[in-house]
C-alpha positions in Angstrom: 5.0 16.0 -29.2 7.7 16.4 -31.4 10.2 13.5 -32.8 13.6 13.1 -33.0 15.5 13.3 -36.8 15.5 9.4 -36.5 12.3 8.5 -35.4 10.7 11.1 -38.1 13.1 9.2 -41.0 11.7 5.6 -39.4 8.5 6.9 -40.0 8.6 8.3 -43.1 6.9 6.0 -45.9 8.4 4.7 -48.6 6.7 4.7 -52.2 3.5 2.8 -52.6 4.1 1.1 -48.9 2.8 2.3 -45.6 5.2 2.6 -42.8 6.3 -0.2 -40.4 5.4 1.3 -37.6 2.0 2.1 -38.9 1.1 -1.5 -39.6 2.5 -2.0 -36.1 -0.1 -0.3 -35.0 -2.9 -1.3 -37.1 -2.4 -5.0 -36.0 -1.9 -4.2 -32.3 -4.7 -1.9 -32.6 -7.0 -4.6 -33.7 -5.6 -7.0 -31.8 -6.8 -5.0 -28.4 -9.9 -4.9 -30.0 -10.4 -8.0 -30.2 -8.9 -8.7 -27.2 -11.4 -6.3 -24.9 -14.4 -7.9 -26.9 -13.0 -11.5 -26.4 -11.7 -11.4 -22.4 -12.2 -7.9 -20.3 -10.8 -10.1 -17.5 -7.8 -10.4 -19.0 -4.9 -7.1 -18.3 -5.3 -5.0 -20.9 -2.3 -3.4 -22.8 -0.5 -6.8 -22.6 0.3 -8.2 -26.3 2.7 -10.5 -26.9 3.1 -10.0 -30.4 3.4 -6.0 -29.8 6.7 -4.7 -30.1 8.0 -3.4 -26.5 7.2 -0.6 -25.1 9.0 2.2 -23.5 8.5 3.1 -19.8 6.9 6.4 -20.8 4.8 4.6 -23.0 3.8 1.9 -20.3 2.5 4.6 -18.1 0.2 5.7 -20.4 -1.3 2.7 -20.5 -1.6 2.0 -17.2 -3.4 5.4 -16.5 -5.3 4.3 -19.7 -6.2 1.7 -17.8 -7.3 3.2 -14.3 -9.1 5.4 -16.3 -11.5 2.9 -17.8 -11.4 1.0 -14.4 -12.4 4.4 -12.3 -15.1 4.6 -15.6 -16.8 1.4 -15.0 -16.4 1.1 -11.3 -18.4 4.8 -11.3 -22.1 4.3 -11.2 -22.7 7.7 -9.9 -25.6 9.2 -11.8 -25.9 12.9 -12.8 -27.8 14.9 -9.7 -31.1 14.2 -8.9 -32.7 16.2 -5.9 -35.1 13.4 -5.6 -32.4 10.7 -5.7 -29.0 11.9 -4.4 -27.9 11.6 -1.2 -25.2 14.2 -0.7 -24.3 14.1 3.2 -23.0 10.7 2.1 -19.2 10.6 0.2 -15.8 11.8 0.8 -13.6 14.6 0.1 -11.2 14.3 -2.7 -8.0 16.3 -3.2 -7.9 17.7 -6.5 -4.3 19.6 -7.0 -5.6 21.0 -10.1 -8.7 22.6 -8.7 -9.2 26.4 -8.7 -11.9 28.2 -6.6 -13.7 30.4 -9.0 -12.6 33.2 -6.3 -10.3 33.9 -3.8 -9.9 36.6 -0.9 -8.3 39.3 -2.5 -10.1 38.9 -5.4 -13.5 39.3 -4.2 -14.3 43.1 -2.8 -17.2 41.4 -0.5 -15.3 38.9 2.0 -15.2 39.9 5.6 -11.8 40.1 7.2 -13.3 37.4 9.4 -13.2 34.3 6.7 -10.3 36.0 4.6 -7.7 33.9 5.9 -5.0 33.9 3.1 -5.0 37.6 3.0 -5.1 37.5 6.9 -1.4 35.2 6.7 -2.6 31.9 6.3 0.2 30.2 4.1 -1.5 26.9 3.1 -4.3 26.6 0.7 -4.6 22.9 0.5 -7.9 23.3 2.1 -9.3 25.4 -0.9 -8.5 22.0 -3.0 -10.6 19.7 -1.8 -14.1 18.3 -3.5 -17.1 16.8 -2.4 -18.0 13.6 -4.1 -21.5 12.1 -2.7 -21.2 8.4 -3.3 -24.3 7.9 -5.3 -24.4 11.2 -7.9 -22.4 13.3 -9.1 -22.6 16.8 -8.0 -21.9 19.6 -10.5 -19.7 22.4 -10.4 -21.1 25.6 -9.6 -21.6 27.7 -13.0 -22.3 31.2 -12.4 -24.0 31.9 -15.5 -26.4 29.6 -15.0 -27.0 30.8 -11.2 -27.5 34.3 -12.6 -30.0 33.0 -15.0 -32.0 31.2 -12.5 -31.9 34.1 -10.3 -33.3 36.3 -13.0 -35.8 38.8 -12.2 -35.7 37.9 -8.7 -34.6 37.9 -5.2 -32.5 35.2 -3.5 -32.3 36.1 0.5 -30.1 34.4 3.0 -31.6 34.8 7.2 -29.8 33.9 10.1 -26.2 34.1 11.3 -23.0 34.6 11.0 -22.5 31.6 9.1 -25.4 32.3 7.0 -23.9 35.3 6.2 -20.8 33.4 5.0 -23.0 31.5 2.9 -24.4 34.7 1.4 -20.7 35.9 0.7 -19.4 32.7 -1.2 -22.4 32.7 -3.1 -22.1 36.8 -4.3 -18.5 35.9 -5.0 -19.1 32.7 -6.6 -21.3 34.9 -9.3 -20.0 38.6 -9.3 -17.1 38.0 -10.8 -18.2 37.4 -14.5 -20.3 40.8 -14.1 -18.8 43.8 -15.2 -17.9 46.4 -13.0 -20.7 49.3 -13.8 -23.7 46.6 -13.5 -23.5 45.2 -10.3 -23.6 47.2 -6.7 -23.2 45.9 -3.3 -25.4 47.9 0.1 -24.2 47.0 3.3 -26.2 47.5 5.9 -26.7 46.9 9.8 -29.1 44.1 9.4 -30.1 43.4 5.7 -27.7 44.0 2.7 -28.0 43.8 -0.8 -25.7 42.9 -4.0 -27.3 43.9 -7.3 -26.7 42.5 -10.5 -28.6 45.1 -12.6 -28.3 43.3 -16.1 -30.6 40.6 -14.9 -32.6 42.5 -12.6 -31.4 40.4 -9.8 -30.2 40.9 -5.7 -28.3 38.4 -3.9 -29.6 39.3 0.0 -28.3 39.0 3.3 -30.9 39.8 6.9 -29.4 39.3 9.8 -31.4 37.2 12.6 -28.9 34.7 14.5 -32.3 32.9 16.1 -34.9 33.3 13.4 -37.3 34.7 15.6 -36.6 38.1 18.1 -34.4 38.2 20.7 -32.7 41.1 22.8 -29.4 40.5 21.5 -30.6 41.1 17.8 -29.4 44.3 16.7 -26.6 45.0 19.7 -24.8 41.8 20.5 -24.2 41.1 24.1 -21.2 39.1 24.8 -22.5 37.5 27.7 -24.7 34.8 26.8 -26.3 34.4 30.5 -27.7 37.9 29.9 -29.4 36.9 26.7 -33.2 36.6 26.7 -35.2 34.3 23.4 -38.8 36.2 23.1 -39.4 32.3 21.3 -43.1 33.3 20.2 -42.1 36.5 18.3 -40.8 37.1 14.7 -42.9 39.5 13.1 -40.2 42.1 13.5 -37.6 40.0 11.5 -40.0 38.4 9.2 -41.6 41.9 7.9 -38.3 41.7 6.0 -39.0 38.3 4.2 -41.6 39.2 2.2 -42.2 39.1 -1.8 -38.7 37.2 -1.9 -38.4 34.1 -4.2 -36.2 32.0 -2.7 -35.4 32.1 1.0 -32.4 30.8 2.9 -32.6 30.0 6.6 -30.0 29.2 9.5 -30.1 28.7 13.0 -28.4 26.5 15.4 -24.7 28.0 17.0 -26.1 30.6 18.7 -28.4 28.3 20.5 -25.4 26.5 21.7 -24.3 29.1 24.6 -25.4 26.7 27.5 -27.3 23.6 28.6 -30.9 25.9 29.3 -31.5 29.5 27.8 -33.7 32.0 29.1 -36.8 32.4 27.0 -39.8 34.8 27.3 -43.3 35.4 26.3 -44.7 38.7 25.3 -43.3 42.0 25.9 -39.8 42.8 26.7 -41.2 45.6 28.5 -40.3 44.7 32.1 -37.0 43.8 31.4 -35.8 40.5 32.3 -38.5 39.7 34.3 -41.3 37.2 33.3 -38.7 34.8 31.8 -38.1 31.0 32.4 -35.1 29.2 31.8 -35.5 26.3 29.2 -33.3 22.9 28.4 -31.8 24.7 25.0 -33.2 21.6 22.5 -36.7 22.3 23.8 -36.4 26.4 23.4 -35.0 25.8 19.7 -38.1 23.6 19.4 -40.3 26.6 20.6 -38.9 29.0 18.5 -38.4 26.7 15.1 -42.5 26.4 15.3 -42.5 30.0 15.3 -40.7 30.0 12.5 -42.4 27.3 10.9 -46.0 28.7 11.4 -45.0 32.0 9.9 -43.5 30.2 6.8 -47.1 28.6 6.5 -49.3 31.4 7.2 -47.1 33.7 5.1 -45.2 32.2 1.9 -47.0 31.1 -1.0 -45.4 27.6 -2.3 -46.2 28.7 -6.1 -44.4 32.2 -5.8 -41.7 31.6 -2.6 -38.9 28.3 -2.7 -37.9 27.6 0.9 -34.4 26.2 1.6 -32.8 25.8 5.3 -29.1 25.1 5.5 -28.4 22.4 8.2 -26.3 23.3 11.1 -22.9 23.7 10.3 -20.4 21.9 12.8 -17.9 23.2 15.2 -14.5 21.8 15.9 -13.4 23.3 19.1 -12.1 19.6 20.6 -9.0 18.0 18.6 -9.9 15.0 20.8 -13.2 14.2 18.4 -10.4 13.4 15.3 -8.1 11.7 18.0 -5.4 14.7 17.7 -4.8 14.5 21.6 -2.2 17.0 21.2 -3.8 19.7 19.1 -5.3 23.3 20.2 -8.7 22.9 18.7 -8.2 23.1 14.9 -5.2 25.0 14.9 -2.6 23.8 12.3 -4.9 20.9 11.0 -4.2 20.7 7.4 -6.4 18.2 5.8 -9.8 16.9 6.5 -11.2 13.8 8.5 -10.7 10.9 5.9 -12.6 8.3 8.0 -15.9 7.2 6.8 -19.0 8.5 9.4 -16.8 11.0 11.8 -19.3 13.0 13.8 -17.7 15.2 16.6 -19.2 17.1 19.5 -19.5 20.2 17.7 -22.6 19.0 16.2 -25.7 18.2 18.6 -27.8 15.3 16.8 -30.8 16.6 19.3 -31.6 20.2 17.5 -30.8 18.5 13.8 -34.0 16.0 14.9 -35.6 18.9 15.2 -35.5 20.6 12.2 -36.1 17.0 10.7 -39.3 16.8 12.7 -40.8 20.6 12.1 -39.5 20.2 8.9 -41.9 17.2 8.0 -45.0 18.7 9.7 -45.1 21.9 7.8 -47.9 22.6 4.5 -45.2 24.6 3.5 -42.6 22.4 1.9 -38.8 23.2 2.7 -36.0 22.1 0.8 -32.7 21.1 3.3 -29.7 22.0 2.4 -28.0 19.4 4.5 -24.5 20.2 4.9 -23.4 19.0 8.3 -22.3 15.5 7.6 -20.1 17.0 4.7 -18.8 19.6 6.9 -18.0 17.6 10.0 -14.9 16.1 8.5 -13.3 19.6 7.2 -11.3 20.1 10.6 -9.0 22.1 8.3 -10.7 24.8 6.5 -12.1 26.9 9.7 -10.5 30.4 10.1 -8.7 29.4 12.9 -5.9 32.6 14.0 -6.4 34.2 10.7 -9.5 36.0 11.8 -10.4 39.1 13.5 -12.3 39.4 16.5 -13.7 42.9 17.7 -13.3 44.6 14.2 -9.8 43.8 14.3 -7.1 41.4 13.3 -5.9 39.2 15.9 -2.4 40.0 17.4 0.6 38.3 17.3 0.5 37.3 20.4 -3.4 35.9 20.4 -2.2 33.9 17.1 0.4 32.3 19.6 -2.9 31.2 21.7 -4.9 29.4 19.5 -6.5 27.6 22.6 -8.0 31.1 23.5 -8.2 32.5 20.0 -8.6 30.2 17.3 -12.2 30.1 15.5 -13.1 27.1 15.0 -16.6 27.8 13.9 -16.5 30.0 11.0 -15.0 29.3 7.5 -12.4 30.3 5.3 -13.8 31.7 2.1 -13.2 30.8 -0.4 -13.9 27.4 1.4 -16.9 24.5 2.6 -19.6 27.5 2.1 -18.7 27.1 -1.6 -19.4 23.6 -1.8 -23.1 24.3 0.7 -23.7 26.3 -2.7 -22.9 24.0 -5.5 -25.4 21.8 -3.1 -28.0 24.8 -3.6 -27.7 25.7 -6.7 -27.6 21.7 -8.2 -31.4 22.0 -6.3 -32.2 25.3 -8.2 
C-alpha cells in the first residue's frame, strides 16, 4: 500500500534514531505479546497505551481477531476415511470459490445438467462448499486424481445420475491435459475418456438397476410396463471385468411405484411368469444379485469397490416448508437447517444397502452422499434441461410443475463435491 508525501516524511528516520512510529510499534508489539501470553480472556487488540487507531485499521484487527477465534474454535482434523464423518456438516457460501470447470468449458456435459449454458442466470449454487463437522475435506486436485488413476481404469455403473458423476469427474481432471493426449468414445451403453499420458480411462456402463432388466438398452416410458429379471446380471457385469476401481448406483429408478414387477429366468414368454413385488423388497432381491457377483467375481487385492448412496429428489417444496413453490423451481440457496430429510429420499432402500453392504466378503467402500445432498434444493437442473433430446420450450419452462427436473444436477454442481468425497478415499 502506498503512503501519502506526509506519512512517508513522519516516517522517515532521523540520524542515529529510529522513527517514532517504529518504536510505537515495537512497544505495542510487545505489549500484545505479552498481553496474549498473560490473559487470552482478555479482547485482544485493546491497548491503552497504543496510539488510536483508524477505522480501517480497527477492522483489520477485528478480522485478525475472528481469524484466530475461527482457528482455535476449528478442531477439524485433516481427512481420515477411518474417522470422518462426512454426511454430517453444512454448506458454506464461499463468493470466492471457482469450480475448476464450467459448462461451456467442458466438451463432455450433457445438455441435460448444463444449465447456465441452457439460460440459467444465477450461479450462486456453483459457490457453495461442503464442510463435514469433524474433518476437513480437501479440494479436489486433478493431478493427484490422474496420478492415482495411473495405469488403470476407473468405471462408473448405474444411471443417469451415475453418469453425472462420471461427467464432473472427466471434467474435474481433463482440463489440465492437453488437447492431442486425451480422447473421449461415446457409446450406447459404455463410454470411455482416455488420458493417454498416463495410460488411464475414466468409464461410464450404463445399467439404471445393476442387474438386467427389459428397459435396459430401449427405455420404456411407462414404468407399469417395466419388468426387473432381479436374479440376472451377467449380461451387464461381463462389462466390469479387469477394472480397478468400480463405481456403483442404483436407487431412482426403483422409485416408479409402491410394487414392481419382477421376474425369474427367461424373458422368453414375455411378460408372463412375473410377480409384482413391494419395491424395497425387489431392490433387496436384486442388490444380492449384485452383491454375490461382486463376491464371486472381484478380487479385493486387484479391484476397489465404491457405491455412491442414493441421491435425493426434491419434487415437494412442502419438505423445506416453501408452500408456495413448484417443486424446486426458482430455489436459490440450499436447506440451512441442521438434519433436513425430505420425501425424495426413502430411508427403507438406504437400510438396504447398509445391510448387503455389511454382509458381503467383498469389502465396499460408500460414498454416502445423500445426507449432503438433501439440503441442495437449489442446484437441480430444474427448466434448464432437455427432455427427449431436446431443450425444453418456452412454454414448458413456464410449467415448472410439469417440467422442472428436480432429480438431476447442474454440473458443474453437488456431483463435484460426491467426487472430492471419492477421491479424498483414493
Amino acid at each position: 500500500m502506498s503512503l501519502a508525501p506526509s506519512q512517508s516524511a513522519a516516517m522517515k528516520p532521523s540520524k542515529g534514531k529510529l522513527p517514532i512510529s517504529v518504536v510505537t510499534v515495537i512497544v505495542c508489539s510487545f505489549a500484545f505479546i505479552a498481553l496474549l501470553y498473560t490473559d487470552t480472556s482478555r479482547s485482544l487488540f485493546k491497548l491503552k497505551s497504543c496510539p488510536r487507531r483508524s477505522p480501517v485499521e480497527k477492522s483489520k484487527d477485528r478480522a485478525a481477531e475472528d481469524n484466530l477465534k475461527n482457528f482455535q474454535m476449528d478442531d477439524r482434523f485433516e481427512f481420515d476415511p477411518e474417522e470422518c464423518t462426512v454426511n454430517t456438516g453444512k454448506w458454506m457460501f464461499n463468493k470466492t470459490f471457482k469450480p475448476l470447470y464450467t459448462d461451456r468449458s467442458c466438451p463432455y456435459l450433457d445438455k441435460q445438467v448444463s444449465c447456465v449454458k441452457n439460460g440459467r442466470r444465477d450461479t450462486d449454487y456453483r459457490r457453495w462448499e461442503w464442510q463435514p463437522d469433524d474433518c476437513t475435506l480437501p479440494r479436489f486436485n486433478p493431478e493427484l486424481a490422474l496420478k492415482k488413476l495411473r495405469g488403470k481404469r476407473l468405471l462408473f455403473v448405474g444411471d443417469s445420475l451415475q453418469r453425472g458423476q462420471w461427467q464432473s469427474f472427466v471434467c474435474l481432471v481433463e482440463w489440465i491435459i492437453p488437447e492431442d493426449k486425451k480422447s473421449m468414445k461415446q457409446g450406447h451403453s459404455h463410454s470411455v475418456f482416455r488420458a493417454k499420458e498416463y495410460d488411464a480411462t475414466i468409464e461410464f456402463y450404463w445399467a439404471p438397476f445393476l442387474i438386467e432388466s427389459n428397459t435396459d438398452d430401449h427405455i420404456i416410458v411407462d414404468t407399469k410396463k417395466r419388468i426387473l429379471k432381479v436374479d440376472s446380471i451377467d449380461k451387464h457385469a461381463k462389462h466390469w471385468g479387469g477394472v480397478d476401481f468400480l463405481v456403483f448406483n442404483t436407487y431412482v429408478w426403483w422409485m416408479s411405484g409402491l410394487r414392481l414387477k419382477t421376474l425369474w429366468g427367461s424373458f422368453a414368454n414375455g411378460e408372463e411368469g412375473y410377480e409384482e413385488l413391494d419395491t424395497p423388497v425387489a431392490y433387496k432381491i436384486g442388490l444380492k444379485t449384485w452383491a454375490n457377483w461382486i463376491d464371486s467375481n472381484i478380487n479385493p487385492n486387484k479391484t476397489r469397490v465404491f457405491f455412491t448412496t442414493m441421491s435425493p429428489t426434491h419434487t415437494r417444496s412442502e419438505d423445506w416448508n416453501n408452500t408456495e413453490g413448484l417443486k424446486c423451481f426458482n430455489e436459490t440457496k440450499p436447506v440451512l437447517k441442521k438434519k433436513y430429510w425430505g420425501s425424495g429420499s426413502d430411508k427403507r432402500m438406504m437400510s438396504v444397502v447398509a445391510s448387503i453392504g455389511k454382509k458381503m466378503k467383498v469389502p465396499v467402500t460408500f460414498i454416502n452422499i445423500t445426507q449432503l445432498s438433501e439440503y441442495r434444493i437449489d442446484a437441480h437442473a430444474s427448466v434448464y434441461t432437455e427432455t427427449g433430446g431436446k431443450l425444453l420450450t418456452e412454454e414448458q419452462r413456464a410449467d415448472p410443475l410439469h417440467h422442472a427436473d428436480c432429480i438431476h444436477w447442474c454440473l458443474p454442481g453437488v456431483p463435484d463435491t460426491w467426487n472430492r468425497i471419492f477421491l479424498a478415499y483414493l
